[in-house]
C-alpha positions in Angstrom: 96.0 15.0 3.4 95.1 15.2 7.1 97.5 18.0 7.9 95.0 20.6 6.8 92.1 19.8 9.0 91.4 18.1 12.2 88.2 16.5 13.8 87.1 17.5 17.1 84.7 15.1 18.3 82.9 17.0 21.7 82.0 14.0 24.0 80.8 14.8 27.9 79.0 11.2 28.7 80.9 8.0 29.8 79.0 5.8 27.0 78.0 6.9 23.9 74.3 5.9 23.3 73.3 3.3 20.3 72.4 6.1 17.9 75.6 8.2 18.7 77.8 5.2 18.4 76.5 3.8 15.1 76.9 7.6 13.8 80.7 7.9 15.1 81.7 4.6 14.1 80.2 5.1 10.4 82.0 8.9 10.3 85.3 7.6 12.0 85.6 4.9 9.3 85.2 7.8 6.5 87.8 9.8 8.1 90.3 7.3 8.6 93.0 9.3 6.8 92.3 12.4 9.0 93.7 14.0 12.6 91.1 13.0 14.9 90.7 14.2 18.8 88.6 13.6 21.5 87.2 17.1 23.2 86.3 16.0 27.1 85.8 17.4 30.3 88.0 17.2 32.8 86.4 15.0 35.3 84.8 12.8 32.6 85.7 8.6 32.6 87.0 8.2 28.8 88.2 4.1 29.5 85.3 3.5 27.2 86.2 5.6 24.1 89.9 4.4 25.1 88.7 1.1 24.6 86.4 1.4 21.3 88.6 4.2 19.9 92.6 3.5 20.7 94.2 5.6 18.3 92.2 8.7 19.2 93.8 11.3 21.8 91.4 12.9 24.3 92.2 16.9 25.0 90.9 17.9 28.0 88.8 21.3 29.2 87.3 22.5 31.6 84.3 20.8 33.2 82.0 23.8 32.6 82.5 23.9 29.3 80.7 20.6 29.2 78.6 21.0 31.8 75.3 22.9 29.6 74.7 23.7 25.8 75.7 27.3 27.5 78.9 26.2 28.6 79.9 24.3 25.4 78.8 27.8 23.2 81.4 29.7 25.5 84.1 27.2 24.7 83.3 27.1 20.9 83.7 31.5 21.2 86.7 31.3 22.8 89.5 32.7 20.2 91.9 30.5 22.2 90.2 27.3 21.7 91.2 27.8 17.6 94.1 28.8 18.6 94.8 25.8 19.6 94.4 24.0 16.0 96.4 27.2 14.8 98.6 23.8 13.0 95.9 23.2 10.9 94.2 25.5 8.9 90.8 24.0 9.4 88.8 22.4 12.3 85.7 19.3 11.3 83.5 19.8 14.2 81.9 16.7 14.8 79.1 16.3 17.6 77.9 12.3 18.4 74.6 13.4 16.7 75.9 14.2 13.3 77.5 11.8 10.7 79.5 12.2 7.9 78.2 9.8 5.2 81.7 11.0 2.4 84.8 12.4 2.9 84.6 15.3 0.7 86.8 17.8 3.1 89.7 18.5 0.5 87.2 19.6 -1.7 85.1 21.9 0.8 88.5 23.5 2.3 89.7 24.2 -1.3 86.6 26.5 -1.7 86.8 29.7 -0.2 84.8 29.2 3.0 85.4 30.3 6.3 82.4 28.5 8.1 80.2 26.0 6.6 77.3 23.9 8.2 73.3 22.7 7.6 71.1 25.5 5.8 68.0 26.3 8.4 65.1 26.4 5.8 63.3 29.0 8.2 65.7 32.0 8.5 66.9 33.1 12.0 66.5 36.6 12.2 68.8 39.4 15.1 68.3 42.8 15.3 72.3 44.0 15.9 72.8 47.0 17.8 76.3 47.0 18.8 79.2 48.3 17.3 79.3 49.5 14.4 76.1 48.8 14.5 74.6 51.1 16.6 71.4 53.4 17.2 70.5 54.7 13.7 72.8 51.7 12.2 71.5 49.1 14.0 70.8 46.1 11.2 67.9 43.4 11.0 69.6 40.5 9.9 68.1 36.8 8.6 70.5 34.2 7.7 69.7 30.6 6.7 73.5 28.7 7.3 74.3 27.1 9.2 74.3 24.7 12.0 77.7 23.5 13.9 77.3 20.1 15.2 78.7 19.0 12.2 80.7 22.5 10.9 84.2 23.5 8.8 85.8 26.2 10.2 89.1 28.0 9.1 90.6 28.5 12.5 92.1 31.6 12.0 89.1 32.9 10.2 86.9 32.4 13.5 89.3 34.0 15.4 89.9 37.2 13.4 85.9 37.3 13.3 85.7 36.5 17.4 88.0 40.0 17.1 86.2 41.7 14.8 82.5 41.7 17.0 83.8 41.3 20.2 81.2 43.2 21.1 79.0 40.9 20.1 81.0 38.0 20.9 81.1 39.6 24.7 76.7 39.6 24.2 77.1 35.9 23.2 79.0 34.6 25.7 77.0 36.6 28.5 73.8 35.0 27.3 75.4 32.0 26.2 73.4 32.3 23.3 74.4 29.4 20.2 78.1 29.7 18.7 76.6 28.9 15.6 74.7 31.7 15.4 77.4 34.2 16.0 79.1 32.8 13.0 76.4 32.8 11.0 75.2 36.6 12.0 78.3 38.2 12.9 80.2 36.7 9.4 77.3 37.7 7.1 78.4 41.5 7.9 81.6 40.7 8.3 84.6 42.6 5.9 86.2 39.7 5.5 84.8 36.3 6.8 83.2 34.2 4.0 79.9 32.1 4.2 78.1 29.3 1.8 74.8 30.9 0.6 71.7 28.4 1.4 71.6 26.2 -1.4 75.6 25.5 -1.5 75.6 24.6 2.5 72.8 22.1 1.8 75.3 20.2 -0.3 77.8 19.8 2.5 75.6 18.9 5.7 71.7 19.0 6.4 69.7 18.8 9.6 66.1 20.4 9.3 63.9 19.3 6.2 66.8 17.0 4.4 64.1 15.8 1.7 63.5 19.8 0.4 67.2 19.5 0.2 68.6 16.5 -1.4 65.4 16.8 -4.2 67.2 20.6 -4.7 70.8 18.7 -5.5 69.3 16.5 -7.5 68.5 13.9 -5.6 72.3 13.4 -4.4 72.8 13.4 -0.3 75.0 15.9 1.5 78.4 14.8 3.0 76.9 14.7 5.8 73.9 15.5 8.6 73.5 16.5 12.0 70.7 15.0 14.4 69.6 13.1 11.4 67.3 10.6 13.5 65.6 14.0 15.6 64.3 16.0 12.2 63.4 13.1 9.7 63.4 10.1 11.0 62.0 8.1 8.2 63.7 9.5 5.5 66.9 8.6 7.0 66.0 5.1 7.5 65.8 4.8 4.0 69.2 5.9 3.7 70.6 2.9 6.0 68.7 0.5 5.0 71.6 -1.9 6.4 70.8 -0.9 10.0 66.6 -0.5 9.7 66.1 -2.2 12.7 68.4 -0.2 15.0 66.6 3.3 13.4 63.3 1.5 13.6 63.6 1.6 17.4 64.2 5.3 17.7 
C-alpha cells in the first residue's frame, strides 16, 4: 500500500513543541502502513526525533531551505526536490502543524488529482502577466484550493507544471512568494495539471473556517487539518475531547 506515496514530514527545530508533538504522534499512528521521512536541515540536532521516532529516516537539505518560510517555498519549487520521490507516484506533505485525523490516501490518489490541500474560503486573487500570459493576455485569476502544510502531490505532475510556468516559477522563487500558491494559480491554467474544486478539497484537509466546512459535508470531518489550533481553536477542542486540557492551554 505504501509504495505509492510517501510522507515528508519538514522539521527545522530540535524539539517539537506540545501542540506539534500531539499532532505528529496522532498522524504518525494513522500512517503506520505508509513510507515516512524526516526533511531537515543540515546543521539541525535530530537525536530527539531519533529518539521519539526510530524507524523514521531523516533526509537532509540545505540549511537555507530551512532557514525562512522563503527558503522552505524555494525548496518545495524545486523540480529536483520531486524528483527525488520520482519512486513513488505521490508525495503526503506533512508540516508539525497539520494532522491527519484518517488514512484515506488510497482513496484520494485513486482520484484524478494532481495537488490537493485546505479550500481558502476567501479566494486569493494574481493578476498573471508572463508567458503566455502576457500584455493583452495577461489573466486575473481567483482560486480557493489549497493550502500545503498538509498537501497530496503527484510528483511528476508538479514537476511537469514547475516546467510548464517556469516563468512564473522563476517570479516565485525570486520573491519567495508561497509554493502553494503557484500550484494553486499556475495549475488552474494549466493544460494538463488537475485541481479539487472548493467543496471537494474541504473533504480532504481544512485550515481557515473548518465549521462552514464540515456543516457543507454533512457534518463529517476532513482527513485531515493544518494549523487546526491557530484558525479555530474551540471547535477543535471539541474534536479531542480526550486531550481538552492540553488544547485548553493554547
Amino acid at each position: 500500500m505504501s509504495a505509492r506515496c510517501i510522507v515528508l514530514i519538514p522539521i527545522y527545530r530540535n524539539v517539537l513543541e506540545p501542540l506539534e508533538e500531539f499532532s505528529l504522534d496522532f498522524s504518525l499512528r494513522r500512517l503506520s502502513a505508509r513510507d515516512l521521512l524526516f526533511l531537515a536541515p543540515e546543521k539541525l540536532d535530530v537525536g530527539y526525533y531519533q529518539n521519539r521516532y526510530p524507524a523514521i529516516p531523516v533526509q537532509r537539505f540545505p540549511d537555507v531551505f530551512f532557514e525562512s518560510i522563503q527558503g522552505y517555498n524555494q525548496l518545495l519549487l524545486t523540480p529536483s526536490f520531486y524528483e527525488y520521490y520520482a519512486s513513488y507516484e505521490f508525495s503526503l506533505i506533512l508540516q508539525t502543524d497539520a494532522i491527519v485525523l484518517r488514512d484515506e490516501l488510497s482513496e484520494w490518489m485513486a482520484r484524478p488529482y494532481d495537488y490537493v490541500g485546505a479550500p481558502w474560503p476567501v479566494a486569493n486573487e494574481l493578476l498573471v502577466g508572463v508567458p503566455p500570459f502576457e500584455g493583452e493576455h495577461r489573466r486575473h485569476l481567483r482560486i480557493h484550493v489549497g493550502n500545503g502544510g498538509l498537501s497530496l502531490r503527484r510528483n511528476k505532475s508538479c514537476v511537469d507544471l514547475l516546467h510548464e510556468y517556469s516563468s512564473a516559477r522563476d517570479m516565485f522563487m525570486r520573491t519567495g512568494s508561497s509554493e502553494d500558491l503557484f500550484f494553486s494559480f499556475m495549475g488552474a491554467v494549466s493544460k494538463q495539471f488537475i485541481l479539487p474544486n472548493e467543496i471537494v478539497a474541504s473533504s480532504f484537509s481544512l485550515e481557515i473556517a473548518p465549521e462552514k466546512y464540515v456543516a457543507m459535508n454533512g457534518g463529517r470531518l476532513p482527513m485531515g487539518a493544518h494549523a487546526w489550533w491557530k484558525y479555530a481553536h474551540n471547535f477543535w477542542v471539541r474534536q479531542f475531547k480526550e486531550s481538552v486540557d492540553l488544547l485548553s492551554a493554547v
